[in-house]
C-alpha positions as semicolon CSV with decimal commas, in nm:
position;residue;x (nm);y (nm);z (nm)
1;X;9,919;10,437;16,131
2;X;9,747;10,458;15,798
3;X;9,865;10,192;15,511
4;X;9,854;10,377;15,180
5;X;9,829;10,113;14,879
6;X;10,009;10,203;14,615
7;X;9,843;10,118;14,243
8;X;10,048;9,931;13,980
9;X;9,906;9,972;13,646
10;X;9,901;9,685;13,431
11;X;10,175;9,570;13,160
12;X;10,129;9,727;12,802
13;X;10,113;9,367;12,650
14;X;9,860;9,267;12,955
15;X;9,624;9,596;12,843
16;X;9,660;9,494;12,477
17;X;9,558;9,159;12,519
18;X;9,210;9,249;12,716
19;X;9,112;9,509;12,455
20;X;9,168;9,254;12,179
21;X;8,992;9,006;12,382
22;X;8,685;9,299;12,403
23;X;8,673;9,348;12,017
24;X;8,656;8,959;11,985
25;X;8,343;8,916;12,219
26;X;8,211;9,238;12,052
27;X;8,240;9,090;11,695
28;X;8,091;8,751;11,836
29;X;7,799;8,974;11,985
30;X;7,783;9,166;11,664
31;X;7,799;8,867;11,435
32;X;7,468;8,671;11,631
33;X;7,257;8,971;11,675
34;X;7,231;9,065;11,359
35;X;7,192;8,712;11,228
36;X;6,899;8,683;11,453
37;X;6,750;9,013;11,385
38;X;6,784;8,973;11,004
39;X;6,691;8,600;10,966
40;X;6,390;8,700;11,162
41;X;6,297;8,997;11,001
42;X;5,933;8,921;10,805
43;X;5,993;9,182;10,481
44;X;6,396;9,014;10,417
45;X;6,247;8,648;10,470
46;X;5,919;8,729;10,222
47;X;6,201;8,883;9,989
48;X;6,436;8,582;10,009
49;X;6,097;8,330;9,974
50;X;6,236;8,171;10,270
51;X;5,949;7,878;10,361
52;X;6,134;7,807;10,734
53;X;6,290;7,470;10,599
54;X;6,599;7,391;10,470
55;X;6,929;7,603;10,435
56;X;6,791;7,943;10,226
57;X;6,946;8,240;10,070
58;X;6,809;8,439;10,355
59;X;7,051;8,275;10,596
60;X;7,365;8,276;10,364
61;X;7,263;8,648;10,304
62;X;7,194;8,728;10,654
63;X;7,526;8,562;10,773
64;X;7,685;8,723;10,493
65;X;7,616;9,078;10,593
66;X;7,610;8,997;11,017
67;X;7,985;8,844;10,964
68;X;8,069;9,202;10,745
69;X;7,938;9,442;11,002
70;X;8,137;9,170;11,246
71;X;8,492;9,268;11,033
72;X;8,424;9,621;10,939
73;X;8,348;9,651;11,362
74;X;8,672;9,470;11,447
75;X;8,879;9,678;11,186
76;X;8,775;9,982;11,310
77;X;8,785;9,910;11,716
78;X;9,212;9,737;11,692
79;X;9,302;10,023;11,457
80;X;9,161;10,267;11,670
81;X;9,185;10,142;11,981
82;X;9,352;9,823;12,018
83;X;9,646;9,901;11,863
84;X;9,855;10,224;11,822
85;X;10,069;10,155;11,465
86;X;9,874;10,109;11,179
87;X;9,964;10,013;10,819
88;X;10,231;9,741;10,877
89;X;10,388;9,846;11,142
90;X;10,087;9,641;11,341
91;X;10,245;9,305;11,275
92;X;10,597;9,472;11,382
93;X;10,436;9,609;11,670
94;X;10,286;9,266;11,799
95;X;10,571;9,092;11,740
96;X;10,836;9,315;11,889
97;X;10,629;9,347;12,162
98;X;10,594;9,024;12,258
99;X;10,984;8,931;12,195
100;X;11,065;9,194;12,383
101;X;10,815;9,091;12,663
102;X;11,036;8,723;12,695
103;X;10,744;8,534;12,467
104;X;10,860;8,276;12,186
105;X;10,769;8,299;11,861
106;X;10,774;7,990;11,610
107;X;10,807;8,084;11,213
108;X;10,620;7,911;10,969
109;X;10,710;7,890;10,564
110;X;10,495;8,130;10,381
111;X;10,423;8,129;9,996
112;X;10,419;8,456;9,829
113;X;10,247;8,435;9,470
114;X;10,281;8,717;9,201
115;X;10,083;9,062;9,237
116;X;9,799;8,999;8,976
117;X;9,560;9,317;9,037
118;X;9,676;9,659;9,185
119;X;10,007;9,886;9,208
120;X;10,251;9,793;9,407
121;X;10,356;10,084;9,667
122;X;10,640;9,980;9,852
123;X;10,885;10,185;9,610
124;X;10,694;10,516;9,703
125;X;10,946;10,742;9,907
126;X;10,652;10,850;10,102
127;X;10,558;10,508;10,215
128;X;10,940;10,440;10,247
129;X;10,936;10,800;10,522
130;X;10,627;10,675;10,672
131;X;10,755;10,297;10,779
132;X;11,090;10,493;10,914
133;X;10,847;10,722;11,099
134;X;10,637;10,479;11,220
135;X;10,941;10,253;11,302
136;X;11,130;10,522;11,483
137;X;10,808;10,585;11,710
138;X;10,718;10,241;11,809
139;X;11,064;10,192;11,955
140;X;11,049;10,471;12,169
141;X;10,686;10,379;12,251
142;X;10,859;10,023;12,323
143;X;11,115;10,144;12,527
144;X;10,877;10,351;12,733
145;X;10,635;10,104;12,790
146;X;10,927;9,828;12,882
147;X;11,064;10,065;13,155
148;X;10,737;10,113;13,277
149;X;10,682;9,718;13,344
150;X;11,043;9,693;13,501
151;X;10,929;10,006;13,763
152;X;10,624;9,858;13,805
153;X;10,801;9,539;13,870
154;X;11,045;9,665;14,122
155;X;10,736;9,868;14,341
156;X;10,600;9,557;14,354
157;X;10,878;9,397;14,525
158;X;10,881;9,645;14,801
């Protein structure tokens, strides 16, 4: 008789949590190789007048521009990737998730100062209609993805 193993996929949350883990060691990757590729580089070190003592401006430049590739790469790879809501429906989406998911979360005080630069948007009826979109699709996205676990948890019983 032939025993036919049946694949479970893995939680949502569980899925999340390695691809956010992969942008981190990405970034990390990212951030070193391009400090050591720039700090070494002969025309940026004559152009900085970097000697090879001593903390230089081609170092604070070079980590300066390796640690902005390393945000611009990790923005990019958990808006596209990582995470499916974007705008700020991400923070709703982590935390619901993981709420939802049995996980604790702690609150901490937060001070908000006055807006001193920019336009404030959150009065715009389209970014109103958007957050209700958004909001109305991550709960069904939620819902799916929570009865998904619970049937996965159930096959794996039998």
């Amino acid at each position: 008789m032939t025993t036919i193993k049946r694949t479970l996929p893995y939680p949502v949350w569980l899925e999340q949590a390695a691809k956010f883990l992969s942008v981190g060691i990405l970034n990390t990757a990212l951030d070193a190789s391009l400090y050591f590729v720039l700090t070494r580089w002969p025309a940026l070190r004559y152009a900085c007048g970097y000697s090879g003592q001593g903390f230089s401006t081609l170092q604070t430049l070079a980590k300066g521009i390796s640690y902005g590739a390393g945000i611009l790469n990790s923005f990019y790879w958990n808006k596209s990737w990582t995470f499916k809501s974007d705008g700020a429906m991400i923070d709703t989406e982590f935390l619901a998730g993981a709420r939802a998911r049995g996980f604790r979360i702690a609150e901490a005080p937060v001070t908000h100062l006055p807006r001193v630069a920019g336009e404030a948007t959150g009065a715009n009826f389209k970014v109103i209609a958007k957050a209700f979109r958004d909001l109305v699709g991550f709960r069904r996205r939620l819902r799916q993805e929570l009865r998904e676990e619970k049937r996965a948890e159930l096959c794996k019983a039998f």
